[in-house]
C-alpha positions as CSV (number, residue, x, y, z in Angstrom):
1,X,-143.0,-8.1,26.7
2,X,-141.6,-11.0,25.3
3,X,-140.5,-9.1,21.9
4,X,-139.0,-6.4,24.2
5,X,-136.8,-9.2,25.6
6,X,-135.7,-11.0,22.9
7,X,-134.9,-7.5,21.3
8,X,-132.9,-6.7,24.6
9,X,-131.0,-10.2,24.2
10,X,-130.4,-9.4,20.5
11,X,-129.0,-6.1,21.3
12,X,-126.6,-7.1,24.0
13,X,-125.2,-10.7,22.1
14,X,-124.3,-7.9,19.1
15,X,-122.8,-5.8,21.7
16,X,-120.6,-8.2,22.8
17,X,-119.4,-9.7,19.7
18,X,-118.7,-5.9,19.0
19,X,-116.5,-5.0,21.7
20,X,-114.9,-8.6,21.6
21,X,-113.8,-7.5,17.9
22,X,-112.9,-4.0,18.7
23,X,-111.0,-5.9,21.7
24,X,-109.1,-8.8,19.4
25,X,-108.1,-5.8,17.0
26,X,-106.3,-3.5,19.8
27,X,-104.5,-6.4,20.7
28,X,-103.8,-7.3,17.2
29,X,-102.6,-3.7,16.5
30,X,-99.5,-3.4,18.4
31,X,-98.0,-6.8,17.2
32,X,-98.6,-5.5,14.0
33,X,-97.2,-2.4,14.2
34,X,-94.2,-4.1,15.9
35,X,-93.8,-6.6,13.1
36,X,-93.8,-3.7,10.8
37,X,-91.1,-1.4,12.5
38,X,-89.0,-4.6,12.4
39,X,-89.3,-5.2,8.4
40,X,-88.7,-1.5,8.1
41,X,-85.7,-1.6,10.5
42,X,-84.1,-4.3,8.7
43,X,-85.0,-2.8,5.3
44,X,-83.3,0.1,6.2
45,X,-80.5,-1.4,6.9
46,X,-80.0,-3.3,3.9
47,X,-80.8,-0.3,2.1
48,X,-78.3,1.7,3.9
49,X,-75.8,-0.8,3.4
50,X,-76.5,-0.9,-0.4
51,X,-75.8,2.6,-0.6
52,X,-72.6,1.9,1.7
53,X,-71.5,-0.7,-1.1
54,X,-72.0,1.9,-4.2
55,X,-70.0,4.6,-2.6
56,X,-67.3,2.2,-1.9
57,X,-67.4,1.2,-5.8
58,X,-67.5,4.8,-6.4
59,X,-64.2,5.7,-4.7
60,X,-62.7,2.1,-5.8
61,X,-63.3,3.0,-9.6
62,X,-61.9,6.3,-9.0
63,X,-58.6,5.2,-7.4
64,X,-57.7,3.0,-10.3
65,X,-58.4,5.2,-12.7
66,X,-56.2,8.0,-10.9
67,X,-53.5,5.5,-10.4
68,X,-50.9,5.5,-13.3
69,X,-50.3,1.8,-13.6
70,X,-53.9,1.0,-13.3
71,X,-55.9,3.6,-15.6
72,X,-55.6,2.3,-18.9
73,X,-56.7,-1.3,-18.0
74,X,-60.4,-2.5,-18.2
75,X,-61.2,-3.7,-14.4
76,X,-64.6,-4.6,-13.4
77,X,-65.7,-3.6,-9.7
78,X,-68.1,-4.9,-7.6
79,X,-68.7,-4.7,-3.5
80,X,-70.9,-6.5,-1.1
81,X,-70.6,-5.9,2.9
82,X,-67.7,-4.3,2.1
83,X,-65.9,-7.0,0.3
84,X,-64.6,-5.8,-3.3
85,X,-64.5,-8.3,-6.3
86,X,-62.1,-7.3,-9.1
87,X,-62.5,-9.2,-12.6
88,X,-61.1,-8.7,-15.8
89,X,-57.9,-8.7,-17.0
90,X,-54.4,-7.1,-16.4
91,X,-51.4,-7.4,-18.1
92,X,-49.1,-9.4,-15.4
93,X,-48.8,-10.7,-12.1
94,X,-47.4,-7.1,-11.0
95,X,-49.9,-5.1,-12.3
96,X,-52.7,-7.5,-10.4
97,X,-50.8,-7.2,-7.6
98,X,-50.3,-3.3,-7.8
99,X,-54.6,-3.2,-8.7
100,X,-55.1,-5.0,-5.3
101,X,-52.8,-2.7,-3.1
102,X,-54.3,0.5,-4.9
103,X,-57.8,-1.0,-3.8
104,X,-57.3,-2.1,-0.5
105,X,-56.0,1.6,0.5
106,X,-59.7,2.7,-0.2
107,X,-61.3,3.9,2.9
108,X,-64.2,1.2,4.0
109,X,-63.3,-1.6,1.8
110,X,-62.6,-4.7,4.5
111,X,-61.7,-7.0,2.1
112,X,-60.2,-7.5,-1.7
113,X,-61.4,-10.7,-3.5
114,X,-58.9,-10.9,-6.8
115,X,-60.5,-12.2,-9.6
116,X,-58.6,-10.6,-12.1
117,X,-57.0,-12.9,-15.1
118,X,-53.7,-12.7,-16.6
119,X,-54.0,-11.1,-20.4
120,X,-51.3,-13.8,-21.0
121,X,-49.0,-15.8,-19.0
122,X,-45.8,-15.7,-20.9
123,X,-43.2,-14.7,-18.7
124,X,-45.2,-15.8,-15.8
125,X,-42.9,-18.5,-13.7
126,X,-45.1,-21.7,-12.5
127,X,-44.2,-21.1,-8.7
128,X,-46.0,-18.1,-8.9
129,X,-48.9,-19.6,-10.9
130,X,-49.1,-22.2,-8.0
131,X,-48.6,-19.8,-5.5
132,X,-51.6,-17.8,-6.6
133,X,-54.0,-20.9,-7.1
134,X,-52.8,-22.0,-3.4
135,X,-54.0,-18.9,-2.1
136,X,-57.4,-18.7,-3.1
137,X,-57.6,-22.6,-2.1
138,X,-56.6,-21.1,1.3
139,X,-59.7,-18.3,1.3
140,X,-61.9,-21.2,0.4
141,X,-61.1,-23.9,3.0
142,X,-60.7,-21.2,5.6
143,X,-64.7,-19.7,5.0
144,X,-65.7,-23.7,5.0
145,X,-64.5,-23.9,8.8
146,X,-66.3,-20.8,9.8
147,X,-69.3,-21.4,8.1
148,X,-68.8,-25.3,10.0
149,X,-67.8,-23.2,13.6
150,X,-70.6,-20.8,13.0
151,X,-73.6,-23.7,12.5
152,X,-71.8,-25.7,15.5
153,X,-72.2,-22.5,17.6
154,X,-75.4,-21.9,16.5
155,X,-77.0,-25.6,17.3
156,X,-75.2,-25.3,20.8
157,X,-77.3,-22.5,21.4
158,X,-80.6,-23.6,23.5
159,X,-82.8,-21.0,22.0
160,X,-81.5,-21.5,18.2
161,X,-80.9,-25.2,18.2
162,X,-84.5,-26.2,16.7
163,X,-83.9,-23.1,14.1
164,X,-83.8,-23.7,10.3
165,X,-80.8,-21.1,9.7
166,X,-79.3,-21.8,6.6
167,X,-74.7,-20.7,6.4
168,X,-72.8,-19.9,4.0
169,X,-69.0,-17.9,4.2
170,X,-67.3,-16.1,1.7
171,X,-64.1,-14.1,2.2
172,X,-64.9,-14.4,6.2
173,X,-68.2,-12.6,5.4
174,X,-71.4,-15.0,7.2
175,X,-74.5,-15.0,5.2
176,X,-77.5,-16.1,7.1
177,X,-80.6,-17.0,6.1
178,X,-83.8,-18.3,7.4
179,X,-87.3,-17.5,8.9
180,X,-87.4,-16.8,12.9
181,X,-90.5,-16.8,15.3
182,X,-89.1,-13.5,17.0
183,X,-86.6,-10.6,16.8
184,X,-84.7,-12.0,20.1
185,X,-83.8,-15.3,18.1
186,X,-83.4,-13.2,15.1
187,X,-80.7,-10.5,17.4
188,X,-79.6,-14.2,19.3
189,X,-78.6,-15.6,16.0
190,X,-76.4,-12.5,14.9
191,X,-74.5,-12.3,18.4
192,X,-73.6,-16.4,18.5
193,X,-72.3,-15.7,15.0
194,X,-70.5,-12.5,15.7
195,X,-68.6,-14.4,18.9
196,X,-67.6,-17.3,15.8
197,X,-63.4,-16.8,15.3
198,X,-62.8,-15.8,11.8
199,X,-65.8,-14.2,11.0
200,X,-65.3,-10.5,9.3
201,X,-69.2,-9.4,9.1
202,X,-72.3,-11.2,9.0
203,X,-74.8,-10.3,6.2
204,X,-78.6,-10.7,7.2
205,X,-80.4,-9.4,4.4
206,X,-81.7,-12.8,4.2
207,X,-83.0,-13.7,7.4
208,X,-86.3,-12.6,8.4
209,X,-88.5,-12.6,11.4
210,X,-92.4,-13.8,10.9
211,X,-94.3,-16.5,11.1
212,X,-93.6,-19.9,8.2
């Protein structure tokens, strides 16, 4: 008899510890599975924007080699959210100029960051030496206040405040990055930045949503 309950005991404390497993995992599942959806929602985006980025390289490349003043020279194309960086070097001012305007009629390029070098700079006056240099000083104290306005905004929120979300700006593009608790801090984060003056786009492909 007493075998008989012992084994009953046995039986039933297995039992439990069973369906308080089975239990803990259904609840685990969904959190899971809602952590995953996330990664793969963000991943597709980033993936989809990649591909957004090579077309628009594709179709920059093409207009400067269809363009008479731009097909013989050796111009390097590159684009991020949008944003096209030309290097290398053109023959003058006017031809940099002309390489620019050619680029910036592309369909989905937002912005043109100019890179390119002068082949030489005989001929070239000083003012317009100086007025180049002033200009990209001007981009570059321009994406320090929004990337200053965007962490202000972004500390004033309530729910953000305590959040480790590194800024940077480039071209009026916001890059954040950082590891939030939840996707409403994470969607939170994008809309206080999105409401920041001077910001273009935001790129997120750096900031995550999981546990530190």
């Amino acid at each position: 008899m007493h075998k008989n309950t012992k084994s009953l005991t046995l039986t039933h404390g297995v039992t439990s510890a069973l369906v308080g497993a089975a239990t803990a995992l259904a609840l685990a599942v969904p959190f899971a599975s809602a952590s995953q959806a996330a990664t793969g929602e963000m991943s597709a985006a980033a993936a989809g924007q990649t591909l957004d980025d090579a077309a628009i390289t594709t179709k920059v490349k093409a207009a400067l080699l269809m363009d008479e003043k731009t097909k013989s020279t050796a111009i390097h194309v590159d684009t991020r959210e949008g944003v096209v960086t030309l290097t290398g070097k053109v023959r003058d001012i006017d031809a940099r100029r002309h390489a620019v305007h050619v680029v910036q009629g592309v369909s989905g390029v937002r912005r043109v960051d100019d890179q390119l070098t002068l082949a030489s700079t005989a001929g070239v006056s000083a003012s317009e030496q100086i007025a180049h240099a002033a200009e990209k000083a001007g981009d570059a104290v321009a994406d320090s206040v929004i990337t200053a306005k965007v962490k202000a905004a972004l500390l004033a929120a309530p729910d953000l405040k305590s959040m480790r979300i590194n800024v940077s700006t480039r071209h009026g593009v916001v890059v954040l990055a950082g590891l939030l608790p939840s996707q409403r801090q994470f969607d939170e984060a994008v809309t206080t930045t999105q409401e920041v003056g001077g910001v273009k786009s935001i790129n997120t492909h750096a900031l995550r949503v999981g546990k530190s």
